[in-house]
C-alpha positions in Angstrom: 58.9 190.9 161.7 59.4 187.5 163.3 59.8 187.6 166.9 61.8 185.3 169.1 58.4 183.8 170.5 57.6 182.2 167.1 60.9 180.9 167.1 60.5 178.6 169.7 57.4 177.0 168.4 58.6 175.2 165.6 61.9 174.5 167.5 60.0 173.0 170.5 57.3 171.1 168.3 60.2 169.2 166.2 61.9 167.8 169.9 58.7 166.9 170.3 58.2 164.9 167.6 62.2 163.6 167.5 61.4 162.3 171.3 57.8 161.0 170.1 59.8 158.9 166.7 62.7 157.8 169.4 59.6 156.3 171.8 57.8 155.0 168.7 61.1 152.7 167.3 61.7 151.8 170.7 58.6 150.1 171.1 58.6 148.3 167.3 61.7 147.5 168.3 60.5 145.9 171.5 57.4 144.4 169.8 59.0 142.6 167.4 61.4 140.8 170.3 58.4 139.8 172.1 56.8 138.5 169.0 60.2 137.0 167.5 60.3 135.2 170.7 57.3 134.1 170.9 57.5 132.2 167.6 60.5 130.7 168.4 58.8 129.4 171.6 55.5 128.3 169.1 57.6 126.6 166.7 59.2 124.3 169.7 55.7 123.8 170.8 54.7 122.5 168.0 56.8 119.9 167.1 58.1 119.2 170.7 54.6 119.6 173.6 53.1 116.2 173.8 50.1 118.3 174.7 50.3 120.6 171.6 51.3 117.3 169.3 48.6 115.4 170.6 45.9 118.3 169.8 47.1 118.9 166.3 47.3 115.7 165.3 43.6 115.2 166.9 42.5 117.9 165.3 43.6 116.7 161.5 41.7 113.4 162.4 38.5 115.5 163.0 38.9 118.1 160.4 40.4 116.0 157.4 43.6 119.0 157.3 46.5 120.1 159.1 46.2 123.1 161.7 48.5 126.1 159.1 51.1 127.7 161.3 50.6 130.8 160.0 47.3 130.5 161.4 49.0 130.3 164.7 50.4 134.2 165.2 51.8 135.9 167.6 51.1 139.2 168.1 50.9 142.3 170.6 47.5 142.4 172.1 46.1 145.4 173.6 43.6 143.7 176.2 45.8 141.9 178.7 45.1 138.2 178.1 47.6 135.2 176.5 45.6 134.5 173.5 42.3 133.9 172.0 40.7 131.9 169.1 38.8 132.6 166.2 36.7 130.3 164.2 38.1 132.0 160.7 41.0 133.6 161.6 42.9 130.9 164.1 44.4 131.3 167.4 46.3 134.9 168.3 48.9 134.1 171.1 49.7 137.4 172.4 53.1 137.9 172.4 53.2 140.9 175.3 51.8 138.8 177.6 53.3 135.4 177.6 56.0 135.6 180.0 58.0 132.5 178.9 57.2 129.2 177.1 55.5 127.1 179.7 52.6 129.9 180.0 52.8 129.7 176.0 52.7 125.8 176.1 49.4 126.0 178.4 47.6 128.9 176.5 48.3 127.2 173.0 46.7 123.6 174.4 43.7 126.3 175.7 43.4 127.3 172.6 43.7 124.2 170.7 40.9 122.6 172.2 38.7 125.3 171.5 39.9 124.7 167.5 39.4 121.2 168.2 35.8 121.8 169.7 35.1 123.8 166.4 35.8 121.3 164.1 34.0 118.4 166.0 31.3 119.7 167.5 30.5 122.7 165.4 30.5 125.2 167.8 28.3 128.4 168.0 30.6 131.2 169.4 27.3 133.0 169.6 26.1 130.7 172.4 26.7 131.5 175.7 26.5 127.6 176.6 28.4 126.6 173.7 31.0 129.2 174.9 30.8 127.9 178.3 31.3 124.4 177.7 34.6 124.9 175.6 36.0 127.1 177.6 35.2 124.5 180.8 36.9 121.9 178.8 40.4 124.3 177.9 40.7 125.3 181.0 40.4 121.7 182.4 42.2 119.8 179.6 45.0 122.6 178.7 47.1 121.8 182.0 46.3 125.2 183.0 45.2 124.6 186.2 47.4 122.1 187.0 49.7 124.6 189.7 46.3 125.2 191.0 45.8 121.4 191.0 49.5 121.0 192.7 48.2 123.5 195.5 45.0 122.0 196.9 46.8 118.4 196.7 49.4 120.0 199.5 47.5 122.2 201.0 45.6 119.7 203.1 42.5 122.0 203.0 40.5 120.2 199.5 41.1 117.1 197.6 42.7 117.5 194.2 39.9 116.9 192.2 38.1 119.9 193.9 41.0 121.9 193.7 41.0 121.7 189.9 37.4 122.2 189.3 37.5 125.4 191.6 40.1 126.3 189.0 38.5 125.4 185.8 35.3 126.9 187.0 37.0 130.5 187.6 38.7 130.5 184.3 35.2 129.6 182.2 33.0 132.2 184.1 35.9 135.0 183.5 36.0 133.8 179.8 32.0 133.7 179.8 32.1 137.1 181.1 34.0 138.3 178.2 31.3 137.1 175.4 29.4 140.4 174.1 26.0 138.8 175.2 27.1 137.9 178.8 25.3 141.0 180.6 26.8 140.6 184.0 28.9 138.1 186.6 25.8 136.1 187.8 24.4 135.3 183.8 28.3 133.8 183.2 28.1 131.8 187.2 24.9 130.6 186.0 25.7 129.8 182.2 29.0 127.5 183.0 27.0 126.0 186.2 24.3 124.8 184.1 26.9 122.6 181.6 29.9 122.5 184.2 28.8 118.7 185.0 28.4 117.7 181.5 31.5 119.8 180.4 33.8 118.7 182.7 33.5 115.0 182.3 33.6 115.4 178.3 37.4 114.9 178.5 37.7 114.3 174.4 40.0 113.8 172.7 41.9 112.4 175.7 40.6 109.2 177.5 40.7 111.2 180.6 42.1 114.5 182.6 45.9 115.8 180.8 48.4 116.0 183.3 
């Protein structure tokens, strides 16, 4: 004899999985108009950013080939960050996190340079100083830090030049501290002060400081 208590299981677990499906197409759903968006704000990037231009075309020169588009994806990122770059696998903009097409703009110039670095300087991603150095020089030549920049200039309190290195030099040593072999806060602080000087004035391909 089935009683009414067994009933309810089966009844209960299906609105469970109805409401579980509904929050589960909601979310592709969302996904993919974050990432459709994002690729629309790539492909304007790409062929529009006199940043993003200049970098593509600079990295062809270095690299003998053409940066693929379909080696620059968007996609939903679990980690919050904009984007990141890979060696083999190109640069992941992450389409969650980039609010609108300026941040986009900025994060795919980061990224950019670190491609560019790559190619003409054969980069060891293990490294930690290797790591440091491009990440001194994306976060200095992206135009990432130029709000930052835009702040010390009116602020009265620290020249502009100062201003930006503050800037640059946060971004690298959060980067840094994201490399599996960076142990703690002080080895990144002391990693990207030991090639900040060298880093920082290494302003190729450009003849000198974007934007």
């Amino acid at each position: 004899m089935i009683e009414s208590g067994d009933q309810k299981e089966p009844i209960n677990g299906s609105a469970k999985r109805e409401g579980d499906d509904h929050q589960m197409e909601s979310k592709k759903l969302k996904d993919a108009k974050q990432c459709s968006k994002c690729e629309e704000w790539r492909d304007w990037m790409v062929k529009y950013s006199p940043n993003v231009v200049f970098m593509l075309q600079q990295i062809e020169k270095a690299g003998d080939h053409k940066v693929p588009l379909d080696m620059i994806n968007c996609e939903i990122c679990k980690d919050p960050k904009y984007g990141g770059f890979h060696p083999e696998l190109g640069i992941q903009l992450c389409a969650n996190y980039i609010t609108d097409k300026w941040v986009l703009n900025d994060t795919l110039s980061h990224e950019l340079i670190h491609w560019y670095d790559n190619v003409r300087f054969k980069v060891d991603w293990l490294n930690l100083r290797h790591h440091a150095c491009s990440e001194i020089r994306a976060a200095s030549l992206s135009g990432e830090c130029a709000i930052m920049t835009e702040f010390w200039k009116h602020s009265g309190f620290m020249r502009v030049a100062k201003g930006h290195q503050r800037c640059v030099k946060r971004k690298a040593i959060l980067s840094v501290m994201g490399h599996p072999a960076c142990k703690s806060k002080e080895q990144a602080e002391q990693v990207v002060d030991e090639v900040f000087r060298s880093c920082f004035n290494d302003t190729r391909p450009y003849e000198s400081i974007y934007r």
